[in-house]
Jmol script that loads the backbone (N, CA, C; Angstrom):
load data "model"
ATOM      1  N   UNK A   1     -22.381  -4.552   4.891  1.00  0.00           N
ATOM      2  CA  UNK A   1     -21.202  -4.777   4.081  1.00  0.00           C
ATOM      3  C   UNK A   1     -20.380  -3.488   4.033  1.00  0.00           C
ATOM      4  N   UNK A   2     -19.232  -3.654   3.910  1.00  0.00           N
ATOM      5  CA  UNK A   2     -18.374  -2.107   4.284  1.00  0.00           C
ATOM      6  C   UNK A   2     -18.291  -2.012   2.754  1.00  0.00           C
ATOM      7  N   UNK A   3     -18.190  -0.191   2.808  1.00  0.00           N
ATOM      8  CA  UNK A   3     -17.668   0.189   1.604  1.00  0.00           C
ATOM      9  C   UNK A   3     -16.208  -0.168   0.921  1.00  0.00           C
ATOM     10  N   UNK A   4     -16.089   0.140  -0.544  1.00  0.00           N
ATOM     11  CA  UNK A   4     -14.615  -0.276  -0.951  1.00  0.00           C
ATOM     12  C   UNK A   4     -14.258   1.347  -0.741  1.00  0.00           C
ATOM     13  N   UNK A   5     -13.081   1.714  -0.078  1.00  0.00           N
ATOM     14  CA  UNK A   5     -12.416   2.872  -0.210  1.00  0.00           C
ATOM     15  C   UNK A   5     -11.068   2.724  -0.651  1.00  0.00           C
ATOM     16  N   UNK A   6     -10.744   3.916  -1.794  1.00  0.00           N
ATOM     17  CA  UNK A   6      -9.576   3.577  -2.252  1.00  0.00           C
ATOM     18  C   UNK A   6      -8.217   4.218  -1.530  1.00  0.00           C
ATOM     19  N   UNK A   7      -7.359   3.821  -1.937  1.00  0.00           N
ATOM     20  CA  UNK A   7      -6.072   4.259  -0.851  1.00  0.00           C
ATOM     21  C   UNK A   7      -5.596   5.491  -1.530  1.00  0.00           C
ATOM     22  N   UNK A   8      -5.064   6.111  -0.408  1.00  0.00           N
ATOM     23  CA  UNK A   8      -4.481   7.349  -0.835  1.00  0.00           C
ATOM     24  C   UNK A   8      -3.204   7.636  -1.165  1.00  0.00           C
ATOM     25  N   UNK A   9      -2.898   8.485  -1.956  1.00  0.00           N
ATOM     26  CA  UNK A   9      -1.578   8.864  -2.121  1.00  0.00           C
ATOM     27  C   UNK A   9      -0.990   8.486  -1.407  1.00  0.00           C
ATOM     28  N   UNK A  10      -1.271   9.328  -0.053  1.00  0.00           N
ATOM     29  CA  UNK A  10      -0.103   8.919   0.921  1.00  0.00           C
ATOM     30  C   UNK A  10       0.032   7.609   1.719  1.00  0.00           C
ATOM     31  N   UNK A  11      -1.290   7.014   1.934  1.00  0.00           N
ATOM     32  CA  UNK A  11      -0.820   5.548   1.892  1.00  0.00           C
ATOM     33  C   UNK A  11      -0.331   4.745   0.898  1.00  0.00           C
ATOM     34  N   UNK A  12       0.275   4.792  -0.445  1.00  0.00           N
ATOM     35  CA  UNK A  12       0.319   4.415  -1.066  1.00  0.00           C
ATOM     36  C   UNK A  12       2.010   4.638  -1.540  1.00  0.00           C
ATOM     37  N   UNK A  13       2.262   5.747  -0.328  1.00  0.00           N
ATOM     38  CA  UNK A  13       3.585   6.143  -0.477  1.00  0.00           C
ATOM     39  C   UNK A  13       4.170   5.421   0.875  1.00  0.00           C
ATOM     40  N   UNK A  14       3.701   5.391   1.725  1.00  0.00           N
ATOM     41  CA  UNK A  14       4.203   4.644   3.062  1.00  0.00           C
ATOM     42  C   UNK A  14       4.059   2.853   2.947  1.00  0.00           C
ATOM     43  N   UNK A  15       3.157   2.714   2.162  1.00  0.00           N
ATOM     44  CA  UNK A  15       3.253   1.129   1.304  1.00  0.00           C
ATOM     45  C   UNK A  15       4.433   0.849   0.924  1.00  0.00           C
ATOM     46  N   UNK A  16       4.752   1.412  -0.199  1.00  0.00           N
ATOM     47  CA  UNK A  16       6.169   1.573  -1.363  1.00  0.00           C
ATOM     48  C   UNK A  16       7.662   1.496   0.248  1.00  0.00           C
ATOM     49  N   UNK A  17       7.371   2.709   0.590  1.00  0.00           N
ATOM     50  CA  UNK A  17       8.609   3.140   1.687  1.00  0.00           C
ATOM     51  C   UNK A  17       9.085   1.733   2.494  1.00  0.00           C
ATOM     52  N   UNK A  18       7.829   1.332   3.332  1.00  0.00           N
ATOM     53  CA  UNK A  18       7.443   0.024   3.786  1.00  0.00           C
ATOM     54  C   UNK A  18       8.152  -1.083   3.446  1.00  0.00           C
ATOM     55  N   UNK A  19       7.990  -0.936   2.348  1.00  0.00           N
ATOM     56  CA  UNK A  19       7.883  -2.472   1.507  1.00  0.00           C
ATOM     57  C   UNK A  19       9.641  -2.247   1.542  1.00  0.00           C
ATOM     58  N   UNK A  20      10.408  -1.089   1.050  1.00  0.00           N
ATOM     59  CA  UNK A  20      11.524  -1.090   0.889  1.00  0.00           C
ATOM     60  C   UNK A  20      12.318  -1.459   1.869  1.00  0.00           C
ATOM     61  N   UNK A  21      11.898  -1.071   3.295  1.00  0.00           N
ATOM     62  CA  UNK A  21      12.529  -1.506   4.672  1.00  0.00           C
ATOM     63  C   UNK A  21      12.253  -2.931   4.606  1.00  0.00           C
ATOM     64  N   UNK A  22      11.800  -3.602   3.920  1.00  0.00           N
ATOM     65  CA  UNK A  22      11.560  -5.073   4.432  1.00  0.00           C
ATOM     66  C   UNK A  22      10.796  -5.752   5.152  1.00  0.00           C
ATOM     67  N   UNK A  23       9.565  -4.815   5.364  1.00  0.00           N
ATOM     68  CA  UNK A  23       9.074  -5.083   6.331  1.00  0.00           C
ATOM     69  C   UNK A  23       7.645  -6.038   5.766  1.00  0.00           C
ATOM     70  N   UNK A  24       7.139  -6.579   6.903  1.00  0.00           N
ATOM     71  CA  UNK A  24       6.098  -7.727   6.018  1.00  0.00           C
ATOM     72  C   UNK A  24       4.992  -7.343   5.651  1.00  0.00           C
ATOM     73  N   UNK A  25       3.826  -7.837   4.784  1.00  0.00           N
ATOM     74  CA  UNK A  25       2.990  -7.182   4.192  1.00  0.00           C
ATOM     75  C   UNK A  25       1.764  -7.359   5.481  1.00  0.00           C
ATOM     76  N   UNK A  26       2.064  -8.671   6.161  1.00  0.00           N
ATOM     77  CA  UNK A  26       0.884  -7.836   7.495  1.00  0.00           C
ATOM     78  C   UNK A  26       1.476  -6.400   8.402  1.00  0.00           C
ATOM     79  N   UNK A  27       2.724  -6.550   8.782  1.00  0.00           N
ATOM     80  CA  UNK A  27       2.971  -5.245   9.448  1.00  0.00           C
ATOM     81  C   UNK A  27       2.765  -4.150   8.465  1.00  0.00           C
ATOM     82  N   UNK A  28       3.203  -3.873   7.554  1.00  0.00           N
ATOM     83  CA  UNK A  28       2.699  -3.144   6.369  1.00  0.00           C
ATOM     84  C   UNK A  28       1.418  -2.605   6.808  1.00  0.00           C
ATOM     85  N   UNK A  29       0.181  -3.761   6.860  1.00  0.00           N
ATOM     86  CA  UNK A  29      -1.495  -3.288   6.673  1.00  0.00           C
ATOM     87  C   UNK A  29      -1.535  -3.493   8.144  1.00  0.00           C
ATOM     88  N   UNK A  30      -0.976  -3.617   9.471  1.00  0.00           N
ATOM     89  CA  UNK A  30      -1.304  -3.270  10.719  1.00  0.00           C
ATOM     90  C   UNK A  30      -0.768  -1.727  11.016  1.00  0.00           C
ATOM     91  N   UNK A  31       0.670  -1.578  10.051  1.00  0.00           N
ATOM     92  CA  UNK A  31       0.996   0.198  10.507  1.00  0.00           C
ATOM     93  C   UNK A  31       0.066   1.045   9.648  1.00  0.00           C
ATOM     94  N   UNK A  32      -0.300   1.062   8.849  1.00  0.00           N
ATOM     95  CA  UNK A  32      -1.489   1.665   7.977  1.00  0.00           C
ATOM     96  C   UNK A  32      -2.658   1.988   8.120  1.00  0.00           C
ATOM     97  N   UNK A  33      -3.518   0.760   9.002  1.00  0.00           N
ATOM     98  CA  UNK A  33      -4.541   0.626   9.154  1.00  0.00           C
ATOM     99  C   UNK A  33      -5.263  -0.324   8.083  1.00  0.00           C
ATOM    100  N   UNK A  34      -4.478  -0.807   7.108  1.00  0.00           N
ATOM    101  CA  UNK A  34      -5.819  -1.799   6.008  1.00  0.00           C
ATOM    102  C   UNK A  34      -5.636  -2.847   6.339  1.00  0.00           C
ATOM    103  N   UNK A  35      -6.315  -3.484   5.707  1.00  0.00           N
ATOM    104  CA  UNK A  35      -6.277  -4.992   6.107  1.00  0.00           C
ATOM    105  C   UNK A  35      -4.844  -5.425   5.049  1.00  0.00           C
ATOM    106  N   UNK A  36      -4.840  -6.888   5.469  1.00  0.00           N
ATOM    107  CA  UNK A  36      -3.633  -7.557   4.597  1.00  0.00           C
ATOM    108  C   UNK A  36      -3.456  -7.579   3.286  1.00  0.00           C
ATOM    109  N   UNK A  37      -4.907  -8.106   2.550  1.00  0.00           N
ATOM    110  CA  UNK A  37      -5.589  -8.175   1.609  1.00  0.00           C
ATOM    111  C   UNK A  37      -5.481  -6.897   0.799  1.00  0.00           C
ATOM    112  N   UNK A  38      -5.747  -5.929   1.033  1.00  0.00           N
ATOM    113  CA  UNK A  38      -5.633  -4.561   0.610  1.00  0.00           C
ATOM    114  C   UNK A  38      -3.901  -4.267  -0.091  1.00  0.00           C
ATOM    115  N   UNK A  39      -3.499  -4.082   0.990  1.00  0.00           N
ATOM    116  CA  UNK A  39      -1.837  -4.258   1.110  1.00  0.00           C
ATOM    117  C   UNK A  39      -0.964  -5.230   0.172  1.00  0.00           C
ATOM    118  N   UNK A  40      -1.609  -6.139   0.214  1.00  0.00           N
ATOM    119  CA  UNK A  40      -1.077  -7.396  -0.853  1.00  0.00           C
ATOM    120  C   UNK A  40      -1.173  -6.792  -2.115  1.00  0.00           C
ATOM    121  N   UNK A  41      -2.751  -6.212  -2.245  1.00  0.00           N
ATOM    122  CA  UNK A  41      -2.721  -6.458  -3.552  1.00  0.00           C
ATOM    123  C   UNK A  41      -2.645  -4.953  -4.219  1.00  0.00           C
ATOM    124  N   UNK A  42      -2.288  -4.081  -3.346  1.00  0.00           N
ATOM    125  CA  UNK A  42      -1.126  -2.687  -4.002  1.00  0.00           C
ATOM    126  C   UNK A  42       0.246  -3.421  -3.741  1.00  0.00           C
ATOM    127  N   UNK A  43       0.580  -3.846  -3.100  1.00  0.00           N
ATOM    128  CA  UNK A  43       2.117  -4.452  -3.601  1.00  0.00           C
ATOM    129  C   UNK A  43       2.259  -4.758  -4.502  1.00  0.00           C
ATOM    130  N   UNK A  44       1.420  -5.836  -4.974  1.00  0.00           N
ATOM    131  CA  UNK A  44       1.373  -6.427  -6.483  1.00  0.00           C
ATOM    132  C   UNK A  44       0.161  -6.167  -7.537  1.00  0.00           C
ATOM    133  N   UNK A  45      -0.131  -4.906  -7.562  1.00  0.00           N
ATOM    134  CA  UNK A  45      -0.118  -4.073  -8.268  1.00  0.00           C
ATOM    135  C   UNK A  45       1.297  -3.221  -9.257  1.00  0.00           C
ATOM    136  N   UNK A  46       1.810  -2.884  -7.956  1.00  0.00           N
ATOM    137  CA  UNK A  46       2.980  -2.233  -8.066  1.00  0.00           C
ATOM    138  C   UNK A  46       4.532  -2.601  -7.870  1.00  0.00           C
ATOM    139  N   UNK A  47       4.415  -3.652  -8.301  1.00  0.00           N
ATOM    140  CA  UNK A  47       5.331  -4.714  -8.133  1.00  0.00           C
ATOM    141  C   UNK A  47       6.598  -4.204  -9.084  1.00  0.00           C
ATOM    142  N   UNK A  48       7.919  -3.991  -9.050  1.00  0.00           N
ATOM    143  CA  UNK A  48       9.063  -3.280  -9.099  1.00  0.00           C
ATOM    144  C   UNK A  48       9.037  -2.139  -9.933  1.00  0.00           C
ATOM    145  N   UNK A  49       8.111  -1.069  -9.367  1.00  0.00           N
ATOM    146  CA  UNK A  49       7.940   0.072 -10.475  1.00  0.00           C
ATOM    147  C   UNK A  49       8.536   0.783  -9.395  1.00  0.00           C
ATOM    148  N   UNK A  50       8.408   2.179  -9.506  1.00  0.00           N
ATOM    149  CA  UNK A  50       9.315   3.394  -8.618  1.00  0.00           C
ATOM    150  C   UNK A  50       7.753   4.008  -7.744  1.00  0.00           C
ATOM    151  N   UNK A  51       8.271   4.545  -6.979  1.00  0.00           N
ATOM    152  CA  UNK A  51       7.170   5.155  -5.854  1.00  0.00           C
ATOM    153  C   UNK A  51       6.359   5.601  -6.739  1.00  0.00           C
ATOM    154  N   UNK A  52       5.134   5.955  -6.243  1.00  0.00           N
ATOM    155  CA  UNK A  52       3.603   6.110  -6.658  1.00  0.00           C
ATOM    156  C   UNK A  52       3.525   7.728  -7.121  1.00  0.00           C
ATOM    157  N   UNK A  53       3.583   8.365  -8.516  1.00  0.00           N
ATOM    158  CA  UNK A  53       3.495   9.707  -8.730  1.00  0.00           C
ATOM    159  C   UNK A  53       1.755  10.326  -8.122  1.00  0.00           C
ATOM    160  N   UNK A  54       2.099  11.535  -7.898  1.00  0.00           N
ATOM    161  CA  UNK A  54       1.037  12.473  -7.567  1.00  0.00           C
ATOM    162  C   UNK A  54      -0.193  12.421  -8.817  1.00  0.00           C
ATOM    163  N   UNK A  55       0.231  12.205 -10.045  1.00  0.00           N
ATOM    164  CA  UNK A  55      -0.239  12.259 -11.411  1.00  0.00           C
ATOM    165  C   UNK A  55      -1.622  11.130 -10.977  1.00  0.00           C
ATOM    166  N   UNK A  56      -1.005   9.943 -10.356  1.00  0.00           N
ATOM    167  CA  UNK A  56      -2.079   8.536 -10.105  1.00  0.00           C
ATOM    168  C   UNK A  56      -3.179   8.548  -9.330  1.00  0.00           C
ATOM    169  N   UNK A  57      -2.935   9.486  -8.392  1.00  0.00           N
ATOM    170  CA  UNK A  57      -4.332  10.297  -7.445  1.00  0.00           C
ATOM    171  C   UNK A  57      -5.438  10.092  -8.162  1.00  0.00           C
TER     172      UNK A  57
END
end "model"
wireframe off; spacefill off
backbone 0.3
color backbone group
């Protein structure tokens, strides 16, 4: 069974960036490397807040 690893800042900033270009939430988790699933659910996590502060690390 794979470990859960959590995302990083900086993926978490190229998510946000991502998401702003329009781009879809599988291309999203294919330019990244996570799966879809992952990706989905920091989107909506973070669903119309402002990019991800350093503070959230």
């Amino acid at each position: 069974m794979k470990s859960y690893q959590q995302l990083t800042y900086e993926q978490r900033c190229q998510i946000y960036i991502l998401k702003k270009s329009e781009m879809s939430q599988q291309a999203i988790a294919d330019t990244i490397g996570m799966s879809q699933s992952a990706s989905s659910r920091e989107l909506r996590r973070n669903a119309g807040v402002s990019p991800p502060s350093p503070a959230e690390e």
